[in-house]
DSSP file (Angstrom, degrees, kcal/mol; ACC not computed):
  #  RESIDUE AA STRUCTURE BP1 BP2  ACC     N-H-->O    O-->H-N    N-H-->O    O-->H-N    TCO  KAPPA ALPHA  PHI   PSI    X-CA   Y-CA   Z-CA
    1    1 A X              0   0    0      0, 0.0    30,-0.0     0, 0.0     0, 0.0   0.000 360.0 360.0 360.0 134.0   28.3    0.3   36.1
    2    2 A X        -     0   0    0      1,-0.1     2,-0.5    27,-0.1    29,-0.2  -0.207 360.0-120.3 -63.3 154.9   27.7    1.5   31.9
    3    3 A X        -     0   0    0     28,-0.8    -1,-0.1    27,-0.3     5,-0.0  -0.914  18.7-140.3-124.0 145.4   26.7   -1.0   29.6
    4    4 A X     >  -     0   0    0     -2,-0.5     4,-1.1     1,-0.1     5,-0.1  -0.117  14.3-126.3 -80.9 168.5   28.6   -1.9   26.9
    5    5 A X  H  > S+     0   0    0      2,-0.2     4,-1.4     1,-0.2     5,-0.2   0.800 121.9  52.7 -67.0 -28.9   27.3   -2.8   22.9
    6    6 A X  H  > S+     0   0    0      2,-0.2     4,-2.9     3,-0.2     5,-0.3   0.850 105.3  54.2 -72.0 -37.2   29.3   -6.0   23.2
    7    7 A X  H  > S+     0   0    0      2,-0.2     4,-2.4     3,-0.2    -2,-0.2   0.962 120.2  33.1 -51.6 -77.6   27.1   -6.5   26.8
    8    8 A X  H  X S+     0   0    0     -4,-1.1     4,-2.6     2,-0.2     5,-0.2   0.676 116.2  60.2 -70.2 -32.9   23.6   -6.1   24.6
    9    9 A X  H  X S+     0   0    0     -4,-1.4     4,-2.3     2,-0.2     5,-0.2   0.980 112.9  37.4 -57.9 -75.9   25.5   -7.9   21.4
   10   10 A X  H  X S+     0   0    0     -4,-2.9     4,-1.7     1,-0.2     5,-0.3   0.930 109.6  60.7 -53.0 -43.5   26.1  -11.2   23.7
   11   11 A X  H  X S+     0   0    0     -4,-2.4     4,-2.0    -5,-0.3    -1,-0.2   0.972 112.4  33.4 -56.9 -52.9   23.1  -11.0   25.3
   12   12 A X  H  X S+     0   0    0     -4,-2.6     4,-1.6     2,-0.2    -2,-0.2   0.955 116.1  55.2 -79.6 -23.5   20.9  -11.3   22.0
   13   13 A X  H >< S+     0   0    0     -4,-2.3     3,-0.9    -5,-0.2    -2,-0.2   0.973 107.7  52.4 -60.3 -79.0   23.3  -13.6   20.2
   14   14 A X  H 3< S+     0   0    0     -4,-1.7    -1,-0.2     1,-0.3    -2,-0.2   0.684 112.3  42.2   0.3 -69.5   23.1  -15.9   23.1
   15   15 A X  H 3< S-     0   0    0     -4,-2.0    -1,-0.3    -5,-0.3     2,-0.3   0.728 117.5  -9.0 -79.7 -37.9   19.4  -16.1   23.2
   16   16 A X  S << S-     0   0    0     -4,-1.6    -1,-0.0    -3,-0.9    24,-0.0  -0.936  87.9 -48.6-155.2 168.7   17.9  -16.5   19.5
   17   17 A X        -     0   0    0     -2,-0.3     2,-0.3     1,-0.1    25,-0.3   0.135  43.2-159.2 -15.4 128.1   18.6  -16.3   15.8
   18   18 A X        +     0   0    0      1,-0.1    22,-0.2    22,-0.1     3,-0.1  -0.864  27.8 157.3-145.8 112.3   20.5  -13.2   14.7
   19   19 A X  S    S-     0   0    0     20,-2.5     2,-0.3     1,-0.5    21,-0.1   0.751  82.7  -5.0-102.9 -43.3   20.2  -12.4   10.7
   20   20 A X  B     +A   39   0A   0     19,-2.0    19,-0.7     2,-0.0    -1,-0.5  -0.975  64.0 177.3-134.9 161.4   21.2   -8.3   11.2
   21   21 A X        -     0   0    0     -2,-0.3     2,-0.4    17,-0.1    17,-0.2  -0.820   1.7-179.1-149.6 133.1   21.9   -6.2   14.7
   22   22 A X        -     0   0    0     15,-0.3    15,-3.8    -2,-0.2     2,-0.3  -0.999   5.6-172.0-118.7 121.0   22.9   -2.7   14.5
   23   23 A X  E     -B   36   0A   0     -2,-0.4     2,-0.4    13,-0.2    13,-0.2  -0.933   1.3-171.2-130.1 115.2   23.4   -1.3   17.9
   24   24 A X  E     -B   35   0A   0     11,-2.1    11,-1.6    -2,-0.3     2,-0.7  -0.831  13.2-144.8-122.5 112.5   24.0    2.6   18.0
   25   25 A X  E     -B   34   0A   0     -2,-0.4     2,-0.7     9,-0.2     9,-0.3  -0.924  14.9-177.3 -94.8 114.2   25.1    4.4   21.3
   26   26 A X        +     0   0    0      7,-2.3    -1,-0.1    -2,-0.7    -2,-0.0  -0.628  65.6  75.7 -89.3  51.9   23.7    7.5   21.5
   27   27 A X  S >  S-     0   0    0     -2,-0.7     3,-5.4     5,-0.1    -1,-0.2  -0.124 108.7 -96.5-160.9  47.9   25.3    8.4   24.5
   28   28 A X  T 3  S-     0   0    0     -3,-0.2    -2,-0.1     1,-0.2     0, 0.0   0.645  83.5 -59.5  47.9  12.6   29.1    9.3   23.6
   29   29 A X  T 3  S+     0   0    0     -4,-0.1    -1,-0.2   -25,-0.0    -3,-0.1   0.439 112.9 120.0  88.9   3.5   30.3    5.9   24.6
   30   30 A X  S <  S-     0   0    0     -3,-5.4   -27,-0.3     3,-0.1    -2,-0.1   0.809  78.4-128.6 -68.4 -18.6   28.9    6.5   28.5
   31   31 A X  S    S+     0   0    0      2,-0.2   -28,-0.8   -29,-0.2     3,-0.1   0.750  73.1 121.5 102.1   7.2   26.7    3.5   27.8
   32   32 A X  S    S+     0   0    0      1,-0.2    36,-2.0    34,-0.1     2,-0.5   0.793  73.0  17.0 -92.9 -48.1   23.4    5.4   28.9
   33   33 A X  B     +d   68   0B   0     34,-0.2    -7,-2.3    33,-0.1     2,-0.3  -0.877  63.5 163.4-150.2 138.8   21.2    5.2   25.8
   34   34 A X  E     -B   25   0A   0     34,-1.6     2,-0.4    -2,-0.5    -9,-0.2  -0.799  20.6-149.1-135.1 169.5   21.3    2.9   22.6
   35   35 A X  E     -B   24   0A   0    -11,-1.6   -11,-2.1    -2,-0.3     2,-0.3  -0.979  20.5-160.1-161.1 124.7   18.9    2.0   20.0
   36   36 A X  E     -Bc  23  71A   0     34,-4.3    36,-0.8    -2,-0.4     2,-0.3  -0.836  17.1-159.4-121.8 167.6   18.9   -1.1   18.4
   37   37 A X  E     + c   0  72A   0    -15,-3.8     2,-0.9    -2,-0.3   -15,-0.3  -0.471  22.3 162.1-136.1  95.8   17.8   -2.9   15.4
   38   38 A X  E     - c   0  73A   0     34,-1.3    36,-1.7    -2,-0.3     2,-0.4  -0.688  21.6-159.2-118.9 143.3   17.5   -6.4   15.0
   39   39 A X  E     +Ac  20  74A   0     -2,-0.9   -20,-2.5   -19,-0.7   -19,-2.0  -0.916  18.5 170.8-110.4 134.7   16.0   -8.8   13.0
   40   40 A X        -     0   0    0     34,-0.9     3,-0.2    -2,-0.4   -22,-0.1  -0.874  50.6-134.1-153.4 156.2   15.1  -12.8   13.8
   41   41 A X  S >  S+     0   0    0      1,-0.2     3,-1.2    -2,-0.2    34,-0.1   0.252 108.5  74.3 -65.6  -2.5   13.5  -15.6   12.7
   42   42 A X  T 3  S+     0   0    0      1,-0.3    -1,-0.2   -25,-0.3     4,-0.2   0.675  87.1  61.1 -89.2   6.4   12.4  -15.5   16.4
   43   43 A X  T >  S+     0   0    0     -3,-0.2     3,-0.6    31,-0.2    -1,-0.3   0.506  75.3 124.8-105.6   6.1    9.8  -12.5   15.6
   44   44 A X  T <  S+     0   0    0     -3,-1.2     3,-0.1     1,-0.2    -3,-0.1  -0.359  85.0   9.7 -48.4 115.3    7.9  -14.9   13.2
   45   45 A X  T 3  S+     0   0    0      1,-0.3    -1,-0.2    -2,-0.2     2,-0.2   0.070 107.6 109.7 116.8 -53.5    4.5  -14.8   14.4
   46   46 A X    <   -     0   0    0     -3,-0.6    -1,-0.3    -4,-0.2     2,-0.1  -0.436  61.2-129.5 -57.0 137.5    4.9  -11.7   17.0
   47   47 A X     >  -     0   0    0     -2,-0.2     4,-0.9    -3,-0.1    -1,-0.1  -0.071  40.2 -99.2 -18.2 161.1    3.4   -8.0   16.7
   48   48 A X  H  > S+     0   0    0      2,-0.2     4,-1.7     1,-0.2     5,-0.1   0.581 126.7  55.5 -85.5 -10.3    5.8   -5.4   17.2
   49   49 A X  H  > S+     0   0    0      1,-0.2     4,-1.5     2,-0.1    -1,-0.2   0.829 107.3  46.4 -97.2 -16.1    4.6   -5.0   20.7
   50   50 A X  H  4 S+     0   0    0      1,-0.2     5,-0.4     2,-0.2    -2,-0.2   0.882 114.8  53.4 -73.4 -24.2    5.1   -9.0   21.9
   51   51 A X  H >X S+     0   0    0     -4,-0.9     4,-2.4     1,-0.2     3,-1.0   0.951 106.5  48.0 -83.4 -23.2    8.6   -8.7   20.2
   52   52 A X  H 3X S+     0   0    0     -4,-1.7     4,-1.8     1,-0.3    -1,-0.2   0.792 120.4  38.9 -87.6   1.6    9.7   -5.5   22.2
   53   53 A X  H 3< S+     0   0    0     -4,-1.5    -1,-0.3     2,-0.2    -2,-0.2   0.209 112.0  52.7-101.8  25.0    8.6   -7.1   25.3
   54   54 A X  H X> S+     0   0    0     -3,-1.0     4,-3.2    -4,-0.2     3,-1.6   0.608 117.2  44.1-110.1 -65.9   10.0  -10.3   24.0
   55   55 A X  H 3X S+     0   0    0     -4,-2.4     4,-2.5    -5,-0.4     5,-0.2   0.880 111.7  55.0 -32.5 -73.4   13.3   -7.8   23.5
   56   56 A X  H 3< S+     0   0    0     -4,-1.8    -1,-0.3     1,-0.2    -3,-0.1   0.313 101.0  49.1 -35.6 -34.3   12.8   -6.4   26.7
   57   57 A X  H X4 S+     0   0    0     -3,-1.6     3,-3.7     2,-0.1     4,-0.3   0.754 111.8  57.2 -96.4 -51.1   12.8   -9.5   29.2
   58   58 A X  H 3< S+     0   0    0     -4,-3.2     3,-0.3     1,-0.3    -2,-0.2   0.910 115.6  33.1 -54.0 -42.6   16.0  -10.6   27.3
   59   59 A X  T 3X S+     0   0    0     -4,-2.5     4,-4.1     1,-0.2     5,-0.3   0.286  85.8 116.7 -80.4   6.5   17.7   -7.4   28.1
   60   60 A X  H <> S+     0   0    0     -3,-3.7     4,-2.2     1,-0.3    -1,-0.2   0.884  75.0  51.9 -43.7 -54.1   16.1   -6.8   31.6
   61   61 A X  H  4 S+     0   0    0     -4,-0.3     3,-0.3    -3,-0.3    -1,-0.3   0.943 116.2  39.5 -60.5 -56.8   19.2   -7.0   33.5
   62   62 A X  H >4 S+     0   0    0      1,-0.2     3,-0.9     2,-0.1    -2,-0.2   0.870 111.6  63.3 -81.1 -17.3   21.2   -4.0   31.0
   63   63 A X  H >< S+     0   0    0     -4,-4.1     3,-1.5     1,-0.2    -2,-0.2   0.900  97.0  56.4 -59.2 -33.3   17.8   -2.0   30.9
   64   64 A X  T 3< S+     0   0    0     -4,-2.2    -1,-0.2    -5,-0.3    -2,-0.1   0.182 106.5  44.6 -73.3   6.1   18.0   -1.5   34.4
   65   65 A X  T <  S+     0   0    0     -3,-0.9    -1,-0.3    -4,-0.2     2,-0.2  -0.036 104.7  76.5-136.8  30.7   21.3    0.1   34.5
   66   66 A X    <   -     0   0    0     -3,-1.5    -1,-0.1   -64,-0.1   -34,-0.1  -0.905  67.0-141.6-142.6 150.9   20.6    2.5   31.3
   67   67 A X  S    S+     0   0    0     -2,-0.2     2,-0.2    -3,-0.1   -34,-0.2   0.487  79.8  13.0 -69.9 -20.3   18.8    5.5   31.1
   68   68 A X  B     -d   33   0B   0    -36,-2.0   -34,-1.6   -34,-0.1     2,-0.3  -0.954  59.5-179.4-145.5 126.4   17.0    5.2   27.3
   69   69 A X        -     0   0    0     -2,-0.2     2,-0.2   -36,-0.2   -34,-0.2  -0.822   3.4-170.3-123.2 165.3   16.7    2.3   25.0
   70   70 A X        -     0   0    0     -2,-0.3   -34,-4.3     2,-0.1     2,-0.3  -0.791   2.2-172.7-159.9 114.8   15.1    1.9   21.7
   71   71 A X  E     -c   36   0A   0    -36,-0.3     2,-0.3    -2,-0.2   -34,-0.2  -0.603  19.5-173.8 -65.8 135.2   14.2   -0.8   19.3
   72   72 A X  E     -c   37   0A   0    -36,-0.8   -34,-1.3    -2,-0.3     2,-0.5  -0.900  24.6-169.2-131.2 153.0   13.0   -1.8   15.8
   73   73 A X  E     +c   38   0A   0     -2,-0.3     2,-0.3   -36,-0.1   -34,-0.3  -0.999   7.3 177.2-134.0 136.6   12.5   -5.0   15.5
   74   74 A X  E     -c   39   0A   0    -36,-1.7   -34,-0.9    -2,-0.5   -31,-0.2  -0.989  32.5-115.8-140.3 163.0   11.8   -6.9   12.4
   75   75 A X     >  -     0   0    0     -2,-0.3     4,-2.0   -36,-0.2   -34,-0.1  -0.227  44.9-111.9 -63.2 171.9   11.1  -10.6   10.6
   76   76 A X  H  > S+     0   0    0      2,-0.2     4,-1.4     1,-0.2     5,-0.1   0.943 125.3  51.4 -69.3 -39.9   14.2  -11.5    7.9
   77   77 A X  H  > S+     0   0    0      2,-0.2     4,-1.8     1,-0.2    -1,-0.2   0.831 108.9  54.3 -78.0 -29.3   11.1  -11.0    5.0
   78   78 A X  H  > S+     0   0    0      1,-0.2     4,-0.8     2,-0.2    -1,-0.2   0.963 110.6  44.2 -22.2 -72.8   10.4   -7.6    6.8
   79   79 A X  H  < S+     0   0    0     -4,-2.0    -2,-0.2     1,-0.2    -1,-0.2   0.463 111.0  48.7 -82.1 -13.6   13.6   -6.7    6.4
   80   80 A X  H >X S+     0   0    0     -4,-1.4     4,-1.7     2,-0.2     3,-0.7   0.767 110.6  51.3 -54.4 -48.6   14.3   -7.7    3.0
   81   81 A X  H 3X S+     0   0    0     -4,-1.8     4,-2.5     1,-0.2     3,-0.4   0.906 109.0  51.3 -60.7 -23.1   11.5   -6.3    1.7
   82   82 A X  H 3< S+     0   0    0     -4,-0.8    -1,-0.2     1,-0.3    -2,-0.2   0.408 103.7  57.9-108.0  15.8   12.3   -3.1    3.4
   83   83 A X  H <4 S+     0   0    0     -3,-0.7    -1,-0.3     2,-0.1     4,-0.3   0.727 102.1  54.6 -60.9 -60.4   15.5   -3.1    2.1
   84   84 A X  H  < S+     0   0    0     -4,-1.7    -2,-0.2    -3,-0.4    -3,-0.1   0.708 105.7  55.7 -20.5 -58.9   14.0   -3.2   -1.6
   85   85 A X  S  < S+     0   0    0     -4,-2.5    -1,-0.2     1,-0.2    -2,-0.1   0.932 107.6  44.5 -52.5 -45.6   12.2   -0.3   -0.7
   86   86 A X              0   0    0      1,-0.2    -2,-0.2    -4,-0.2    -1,-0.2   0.829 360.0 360.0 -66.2 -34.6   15.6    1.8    0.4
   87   87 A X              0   0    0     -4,-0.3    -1,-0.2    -3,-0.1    -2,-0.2   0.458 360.0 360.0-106.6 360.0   17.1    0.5   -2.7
């Protein structure tokens, strides 16, 4: 069985603090590989590698039924600043 954006969407909403999530299927709507980007107060503190295995546990159950996943993960002040930058 695919998994949906709404599947990976509930799942992190659920579980922590959700300031942005962009979730992008890259796999024509089979459900196979997505790339996400979210940002939380929960990544205060973390490295980028504790947050994608932070990321990672949450999602365990839909990583194991698709083929590619992808992350950025950032703090809200991360992502403001890097916003700033863009702008």
């Amino acid at each position: 069985m695919h998994v949906t954006a709404q599947e990976i969407e509930d799942r992190i909403r659920n579980a922590i603090p959700v300031s942005h999530l962009e979730i992008e299927d890259h796999s024509s709507g089979c459900g196979e590989n997505y790339s996400i980007v979210l940002v939380s107060e929960a990544f205060d503190g973390k490295n980028t590698l504790a947050r994608h295995r932070f990321v990672n546990e949450l999602l365990k159950d839909e990583l194991a039924r698709i083929h590619a996943f992808s992350q950025k993960t950032y703090t809200p002040k991360q992502w403001e600043a890097l916003l700033a930058k863009v702008s």
